[in-house]
C-alpha positions, 0 to 999 in steps of 0.5 A: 947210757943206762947202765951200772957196774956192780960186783964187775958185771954190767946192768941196763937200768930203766924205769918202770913206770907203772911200779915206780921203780927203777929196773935192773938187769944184768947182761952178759948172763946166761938167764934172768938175774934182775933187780928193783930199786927206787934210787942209786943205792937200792939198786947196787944192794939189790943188784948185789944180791940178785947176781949172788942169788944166780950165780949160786943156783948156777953154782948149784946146778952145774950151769956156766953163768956167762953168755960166751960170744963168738964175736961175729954177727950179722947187720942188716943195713941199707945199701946206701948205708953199706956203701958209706961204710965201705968207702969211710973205711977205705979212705982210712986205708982199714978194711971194712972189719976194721973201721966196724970194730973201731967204729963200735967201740968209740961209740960204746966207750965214750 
């Protein structure tokens, strides 16, 4: 995946062709606090410096920095799909919650 750690916060990186840079961003924050670079290190300096910079100003204005999540969402699926899903579970003996959230977090942490 794409991402870095910098300072604990998690940043999507991707390339922006037409500046010939890489692009940071950080994710889980409450606005914008993104960064450019043209390699790895750059982009630890800027990012460091980008989230600072925010984490300031909310400081400053009062304003919680962090997106707070409910850990609920909807997913729309095909129906076909939903039924593969409620039988994978079910031959696991796990409700449907359960093999979804065990599902997703194999696929984010490997």
């Amino acid at each position: 995946m794409n991402t870095m750690i910098i300072e604990g916060q998690k940043a999507t990186i991707t390339y922006d062709e037409e500046m010939n840079m890489f692009r940071g961003e950080f994710v889980g924050l409450n606005g914008g606090a993104d960064f450019y670079a043209t390699d790895i290190e750059g982009l630890y300096k800027e990012g460091a410096v980008s989230l600072h910079v925010f984490l300031d100003m909310c400081r400053e204005d009062g304003v919680e920095p962090y997106k707070s999540f409910s850990g609920k969402f909807n997913v729309r699926i095909a129906p076909e799909l939903h039924a593969d899903i409620v039988a994978a579970a079910k031959s696991k003996g796990e409700s449907l919650n359960q093999y979804i959230a065990e599902t997703l977090e194999q696929a984010v942490h490997a």
